[in-house]
N, C-alpha and C positions, 0 to 999 in steps of 0.2 A: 617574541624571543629571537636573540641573531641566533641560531644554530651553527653561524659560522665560527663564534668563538666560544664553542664549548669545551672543545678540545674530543678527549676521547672519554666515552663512559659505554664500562663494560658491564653485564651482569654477572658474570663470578671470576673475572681477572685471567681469563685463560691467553696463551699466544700459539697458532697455529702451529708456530713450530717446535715449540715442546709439547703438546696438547697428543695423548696415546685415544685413539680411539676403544671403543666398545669388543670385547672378541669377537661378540657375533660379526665383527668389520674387520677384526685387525686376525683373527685365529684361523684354523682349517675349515670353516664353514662349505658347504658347498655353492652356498648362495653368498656371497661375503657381501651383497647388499639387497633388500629386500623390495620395496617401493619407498617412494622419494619423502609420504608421510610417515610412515613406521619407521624409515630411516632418520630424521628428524626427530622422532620423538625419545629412538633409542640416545641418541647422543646428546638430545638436550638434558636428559635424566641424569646420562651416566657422566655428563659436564658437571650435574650438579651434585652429585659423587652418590646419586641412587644407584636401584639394581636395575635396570628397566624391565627386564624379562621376567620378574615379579609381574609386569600387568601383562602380559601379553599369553593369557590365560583364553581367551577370546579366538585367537588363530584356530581353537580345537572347535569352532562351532562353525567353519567354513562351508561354504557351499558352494553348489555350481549353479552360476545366475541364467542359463539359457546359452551364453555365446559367452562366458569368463565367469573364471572363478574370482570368488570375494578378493573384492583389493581390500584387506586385511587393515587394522591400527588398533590401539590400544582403546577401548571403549572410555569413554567420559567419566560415568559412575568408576570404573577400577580406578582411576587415577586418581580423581578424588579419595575413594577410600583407603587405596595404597599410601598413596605422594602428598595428600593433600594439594593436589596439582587441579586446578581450571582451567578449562581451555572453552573459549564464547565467542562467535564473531564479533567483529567490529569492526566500527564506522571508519574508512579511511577518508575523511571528510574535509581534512588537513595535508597537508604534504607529509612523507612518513615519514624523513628525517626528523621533524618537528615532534610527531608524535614518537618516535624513537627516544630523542634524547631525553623526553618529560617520563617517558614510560620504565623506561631502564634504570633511570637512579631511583626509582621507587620498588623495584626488586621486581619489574616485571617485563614480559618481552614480548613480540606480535612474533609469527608464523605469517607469510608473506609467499602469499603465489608468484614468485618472480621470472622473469624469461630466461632460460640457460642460456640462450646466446651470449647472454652475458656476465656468466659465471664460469671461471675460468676452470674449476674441476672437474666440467663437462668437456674436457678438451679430447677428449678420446672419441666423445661424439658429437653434441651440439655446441660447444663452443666457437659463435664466429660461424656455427653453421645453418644450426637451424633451431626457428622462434618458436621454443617448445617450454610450456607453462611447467614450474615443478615447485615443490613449496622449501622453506629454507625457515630455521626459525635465528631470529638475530641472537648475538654475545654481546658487541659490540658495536660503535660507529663515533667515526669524528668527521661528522661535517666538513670542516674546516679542510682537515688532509684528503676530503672525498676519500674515507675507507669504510670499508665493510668487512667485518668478520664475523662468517654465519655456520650452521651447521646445517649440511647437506650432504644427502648419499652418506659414504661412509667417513665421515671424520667433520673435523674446522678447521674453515679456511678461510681465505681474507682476497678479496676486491678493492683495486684502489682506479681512481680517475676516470677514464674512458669508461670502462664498465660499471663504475658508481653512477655514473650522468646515467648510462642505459637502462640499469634495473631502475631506477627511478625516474626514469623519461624526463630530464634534466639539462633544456635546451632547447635544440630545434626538431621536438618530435609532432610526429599529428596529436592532435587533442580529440580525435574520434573513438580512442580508445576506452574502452572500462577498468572504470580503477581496478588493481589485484583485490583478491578475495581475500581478505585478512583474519586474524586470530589476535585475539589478543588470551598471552599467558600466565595465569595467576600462579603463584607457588604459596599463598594464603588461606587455600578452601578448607583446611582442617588439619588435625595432627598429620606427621610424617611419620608411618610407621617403620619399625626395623625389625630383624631379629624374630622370634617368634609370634608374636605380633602380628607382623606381617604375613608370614607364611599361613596363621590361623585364616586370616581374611581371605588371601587369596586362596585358599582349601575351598571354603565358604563360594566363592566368586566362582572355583572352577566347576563347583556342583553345578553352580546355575548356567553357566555354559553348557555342557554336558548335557545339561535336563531338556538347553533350546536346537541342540545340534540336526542337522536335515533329518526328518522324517525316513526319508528313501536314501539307503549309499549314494553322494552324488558324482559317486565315477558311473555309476551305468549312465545317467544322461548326459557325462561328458563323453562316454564311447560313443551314444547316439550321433552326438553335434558331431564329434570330431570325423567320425567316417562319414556324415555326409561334406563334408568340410574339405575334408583330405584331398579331393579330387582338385578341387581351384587353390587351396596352397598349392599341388604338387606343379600347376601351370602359371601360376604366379611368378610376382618376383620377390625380393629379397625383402623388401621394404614391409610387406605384406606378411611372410614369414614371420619377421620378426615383429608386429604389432600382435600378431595373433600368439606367440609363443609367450611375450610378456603378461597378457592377458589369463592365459590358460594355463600350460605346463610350467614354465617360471611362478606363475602367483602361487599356485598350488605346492611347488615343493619347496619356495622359501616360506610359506607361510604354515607348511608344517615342520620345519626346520626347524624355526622360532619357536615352535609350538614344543617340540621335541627337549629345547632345549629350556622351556618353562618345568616342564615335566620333568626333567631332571634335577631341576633347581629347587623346586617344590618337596620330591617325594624323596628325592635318593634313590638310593639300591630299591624301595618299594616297587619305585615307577620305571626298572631298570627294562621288563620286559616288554609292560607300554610304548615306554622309549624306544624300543628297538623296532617295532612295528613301524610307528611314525617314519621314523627314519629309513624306511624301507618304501613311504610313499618319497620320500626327496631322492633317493637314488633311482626310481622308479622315474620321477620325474625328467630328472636326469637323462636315463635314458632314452627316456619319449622324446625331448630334446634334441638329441643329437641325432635320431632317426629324421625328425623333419629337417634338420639343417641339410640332411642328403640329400633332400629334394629328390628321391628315389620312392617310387611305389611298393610299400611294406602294410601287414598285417597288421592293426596299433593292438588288436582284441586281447594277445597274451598279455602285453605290457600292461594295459587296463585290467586284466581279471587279475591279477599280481596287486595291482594298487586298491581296486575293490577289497580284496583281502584284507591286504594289510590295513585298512581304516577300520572295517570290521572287528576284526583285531586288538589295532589299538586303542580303539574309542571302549570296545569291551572293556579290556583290562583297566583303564583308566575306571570304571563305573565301579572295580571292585579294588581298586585300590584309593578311591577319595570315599567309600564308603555310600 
């Protein structure tokens, strides 16, 4: 196949710069972007004009893994039963513009581990700065004009030239490299649900979350980690701060943010008191946030018995209001 003269093929005709992002990216969130897969997954749905915070039913079963909370995404089974959406890895076996332009006009699309350095929406951090892996799922690509229009973090955007050659090592790069980890994206796996329909499923879906959620509150074993923890953030530096904050306190309160705001979309005024619980772990988070940015020696124990509560709380209310 030349890929050079394909031109351009998109999977649903969007252009970055009329393209409105998701609320949870474009509204008053507090988290206005969540992780780089859940972020990817919300805008490829709501590109293809779903609800995506239908699946994101999942965030309610979070835990604390030892040293970070769950990096959160839409589970496999909900997408399918939701979206009729698959997502399976696969073989990048081929160069991936190649597989890009066969894969796209057949109505389907990869997710593509690619380096931020060379994604120019990362300019605020690693753009041009630093070789940091985040996933992106493709719209579009033409070969020919070296462009790229992907959805990543909050919104879609587009890559042309220099950084087309770089996310696709295209030239004079080492070949010691390992290929990106790829996905490829079906929108074929079964009906697309809408409307009540939908919401019955995902009722259905949030029981079973709910029935798998941590055994033990897992703020007490994050007070555990975090106060012996605290001591080497507080003599750290920046760099450190902020890997551990993305990990912990950020995962945790955008992923009940999302959560908060499934619970709203789901229940309505039922799930209004749920809701407000949750949302009392993200402002909570919030605040544990800005305590360590002080890099100041503070008590975390109120702010943790505050968020212990509130999942108590709202995982409660939620068990008597999905029945």
């Amino acid at each position: 196949m030349n890929v050079a003269a394909t031109g351009l093929v998109s999977l649903f005709g969007l252009d970055p710069a009329t393209y409105r992002p998701h609320p949870i990216h474009a509204g008053a969130a507090t988290y206005s972007e969540t992780n780089c897969y859940a972020d990817v997954l919300i805008e490829l749905l709501h590109g293809r004009g779903d609800e995506p915070v239908a699946g994101m039913g999942s965030t309610l079963r979070m835990d604390f893994e030892g040293d970070q909370w769950t990096f959160f995404k839409p589970m496999g089974e909900d997408l399918e039963l939701l979206f009729g959406v698959d997502i399976h890895e696969m073989q990048p076996y081929r160069p991936l513009p190649v597989q890009l332009v066969e894969q796209i006009p057949a109505g389907r699309t990869l997710i593509i581990e690619l380096d931020s350095f060379y994604l120019p929406d990362t300019r605020a951090t690693d753009y041009r700065r630093a070789h940091v892996k985040s996933s992106v799922a493709v719209e579009a690509i033409d070969p020919g004009l070296q462009l790229l229009r992907y959805f990543h973090n909050g919104g879609l955007h587009e890559l042309r030239d220099e950084d087309y050659r770089g996310v696709f090592r295209i030239g004079e790069f080492s070949e010691d490299v390992l290929p990106p980890y790829t996905e490829l994206v079906r929108f074929d796996a079964g009906p697309r649900l809408e409307g009540d329909a939908q919401r019955e499923v995902a009722r259905t879906l949030l029981r079973r979350h709910l029935a798998r959620r941590p055994a033990v509150n897992p703020f007490g074993p994050f007070a555990a980690q975090l106060g012996r923890a605290l001591p080497d953030l507080l003599e750290g530096d920046a760099e450190d701060y902020h890997a551990y904050a993305f990990a912990t306190v950020r995962m945790v309160g955008a992923g009940f943010e999302v959560g908060a705001a499934h619970v709203d979309w789901l229940l309505g005024e039922a799930g209004a008191p749920a809701s407000a619980a949750l949302r009392r772990i993200v402002e909570g988070s919030k605040l544990l946030s800005f305590k360590l940015a002080r890099r100041r020696a503070f008590d975390p124990e109120p702010v943790l018995a505050t968020l212990a509560a509130a999942w108590d709380e709202g995982l409660t209310r939620l068990d008597a209001a999905v029945g």
